[in-house]
N, C-alpha and C positions, 0 to 999 in steps of 0.2 A: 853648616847643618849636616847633618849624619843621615846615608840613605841608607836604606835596608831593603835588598832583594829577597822577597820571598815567592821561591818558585816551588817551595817542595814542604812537605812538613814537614820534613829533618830540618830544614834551613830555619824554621820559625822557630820550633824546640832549644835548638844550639843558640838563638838569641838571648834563651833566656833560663837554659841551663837544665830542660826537661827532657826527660827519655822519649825517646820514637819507641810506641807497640807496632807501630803499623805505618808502612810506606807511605800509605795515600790518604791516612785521615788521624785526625784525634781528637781528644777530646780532654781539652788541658784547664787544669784548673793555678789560674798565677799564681795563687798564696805559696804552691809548692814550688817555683821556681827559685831557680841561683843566681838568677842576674836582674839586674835590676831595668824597667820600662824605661828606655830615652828617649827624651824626644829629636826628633827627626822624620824623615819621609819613608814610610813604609809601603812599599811599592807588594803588590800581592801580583804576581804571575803567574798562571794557571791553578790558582788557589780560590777556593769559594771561603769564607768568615763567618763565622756571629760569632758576638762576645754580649754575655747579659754582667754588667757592670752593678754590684754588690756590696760595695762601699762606698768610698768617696769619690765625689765628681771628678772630673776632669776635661779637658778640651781637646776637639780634634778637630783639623778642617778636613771638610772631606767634599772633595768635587770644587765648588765655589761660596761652599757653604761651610761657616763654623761653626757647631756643634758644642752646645755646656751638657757633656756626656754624665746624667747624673743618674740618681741612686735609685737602681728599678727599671734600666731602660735595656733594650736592645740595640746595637747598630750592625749591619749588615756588609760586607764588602766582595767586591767581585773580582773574578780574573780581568790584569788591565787596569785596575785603578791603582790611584794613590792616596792615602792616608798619613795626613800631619798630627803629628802630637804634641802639644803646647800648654806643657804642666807647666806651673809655678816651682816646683821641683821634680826630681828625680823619684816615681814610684818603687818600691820596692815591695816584692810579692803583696802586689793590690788585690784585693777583694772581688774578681774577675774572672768567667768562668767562658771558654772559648772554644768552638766547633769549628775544624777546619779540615776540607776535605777536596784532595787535587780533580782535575777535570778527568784524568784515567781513571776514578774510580767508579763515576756513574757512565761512562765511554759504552753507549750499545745497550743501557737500561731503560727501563718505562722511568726513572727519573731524569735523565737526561731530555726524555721528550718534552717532559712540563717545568724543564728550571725557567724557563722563559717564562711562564707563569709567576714567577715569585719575582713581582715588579720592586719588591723593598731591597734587591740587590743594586737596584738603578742609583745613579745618577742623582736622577729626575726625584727621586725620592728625598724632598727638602726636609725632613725629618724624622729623629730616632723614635721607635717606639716605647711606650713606657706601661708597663704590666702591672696589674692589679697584683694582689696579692697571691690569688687562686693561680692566677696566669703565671706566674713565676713556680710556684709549687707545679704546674704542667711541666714549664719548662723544665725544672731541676729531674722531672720524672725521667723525662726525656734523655734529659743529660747523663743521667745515674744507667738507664740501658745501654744508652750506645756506648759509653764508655767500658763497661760490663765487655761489651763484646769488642772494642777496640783491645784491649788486654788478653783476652780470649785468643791461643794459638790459632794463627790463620789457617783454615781449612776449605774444602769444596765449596761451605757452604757462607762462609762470612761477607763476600763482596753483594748476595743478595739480602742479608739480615742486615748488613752494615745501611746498604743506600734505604730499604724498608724504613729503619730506624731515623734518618737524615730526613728520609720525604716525610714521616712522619711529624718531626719535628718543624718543617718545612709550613708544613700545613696550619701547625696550630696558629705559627708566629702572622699566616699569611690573615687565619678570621680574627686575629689581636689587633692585626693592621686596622680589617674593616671597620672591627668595633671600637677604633680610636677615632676616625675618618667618622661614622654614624654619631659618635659621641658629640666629637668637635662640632658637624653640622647641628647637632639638633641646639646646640650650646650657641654656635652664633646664632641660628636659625631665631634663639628668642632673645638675642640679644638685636637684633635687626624687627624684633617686632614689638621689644622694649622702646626700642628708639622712636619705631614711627609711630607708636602713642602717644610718647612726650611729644613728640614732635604734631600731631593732632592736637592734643591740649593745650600746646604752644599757639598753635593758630585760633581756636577756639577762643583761647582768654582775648586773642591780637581782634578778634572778631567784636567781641562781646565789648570789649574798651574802645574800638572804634565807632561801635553803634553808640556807645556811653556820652563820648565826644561827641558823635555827631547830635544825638539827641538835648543835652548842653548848649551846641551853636545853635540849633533850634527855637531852643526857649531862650539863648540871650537876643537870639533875632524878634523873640514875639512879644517878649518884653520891653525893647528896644523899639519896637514896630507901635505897640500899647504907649509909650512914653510919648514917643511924640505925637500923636491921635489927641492925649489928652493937652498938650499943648495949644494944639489947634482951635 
């Protein structure tokens, strides 16, 4: 199996055959790539990720979890982790749009304060996000500035428009999370309240057929009780 160190965003780029604007972040779109996606272990070192995935699925395992990475989703990777990719074949400039930005760039920023905040880099986060339509057209907004200014010759002022534009983006993906999380709950929420209905009307009928029965052994007792009286 093939491992891939990525400690730099030149190192990610030269995987895959796209230009460095900017030492410490990008903003790559795959279809323009020269080389094609393999699978193998891609190891991110001091590198933060999102990739919002725009065509066809695909699989990653990521952390202890396998992931069917499909059409509309977000997935997230941190410095320290490792990411498997386990295509059925070899992609070539996929339909994949990818933010990645070293830990020197927000080094001493009000974003470095709150990346601990954006809990969808974890781990712990047993799954990808998957955006509405609206939410994606956010995203691409996002994606279309910061890119803008990754291209943009580096001057005094780009390391704080740059991390502005990342936390920004940061932010939307963190109320897409919530509102996946509010969603799913309110979705089992009545799917736990469908259940204990049937499951009420389930006892209900078991009640109603019990008394049926017993009211049955009743009168076959009093008719039975009646038959032999008149014997007598």
């Amino acid at each position: 199996m093939n491992n891939y160190i990525i400690n730099s965003v030149d190192a990610y780029n030269r995987l895959y055959g796209l230009t460095t604007y900017h030492p410490l972040v990008a903003a790559v779109d795959l279809k323009e790539s020269r080389l094609a996606v393999e699978n193998g272990v891609y190891d991110y070192r001091n590198i933060y990720a999102l990739f919002l995935k725009k065509g066809t699925q695909c699989v990653v395992k990521y952390g202890r979890q396998i992931y069917d990475y499909q059409v509309g989703s977000v997935v997230s990777f941190a410095p320290g982790q490792k990411v498997e990719v386990m295509n059925d074949k070899v992609e070539f400039q996929p339909d994949v749009l990818g933010v990645l930005f070293h830990t020197d760039l927000i080094f001493g920023t009000p974003l470095a304060d709150k990346i601990r905040k954006y809990n969808f880099f974890d781990y712990a986060q047993m799954e990808a996000l998957h955006l509405s339509e609206r939410e994606q057209e956010l995203f691409l907004d996002c994606f279309r500035k910061l890119r803008e200014e990754v291209e943009h010759p580096i001057d005094t002022h780009s390391a704080d428009v740059l991390c502005a534009n990342i936390q920004l983006m940061l932010e939307y993906i963190y109320r897409f999370y919530d509102r996946q999380f509010i969603t799913r709950h309110k979705v089992n929420t009545g799917v736990v309240a469908e259940f204990e209905r049937s499951l009420q009307e389930f006892f209900q009928a078991m009640r109603r057929k019990t008394a049926c029965q017993q009211s049955l052994i009743l009168l076959t007792r009093l008719a039975s009780a009646r038959a032999i009286s008149a014997t007598l």
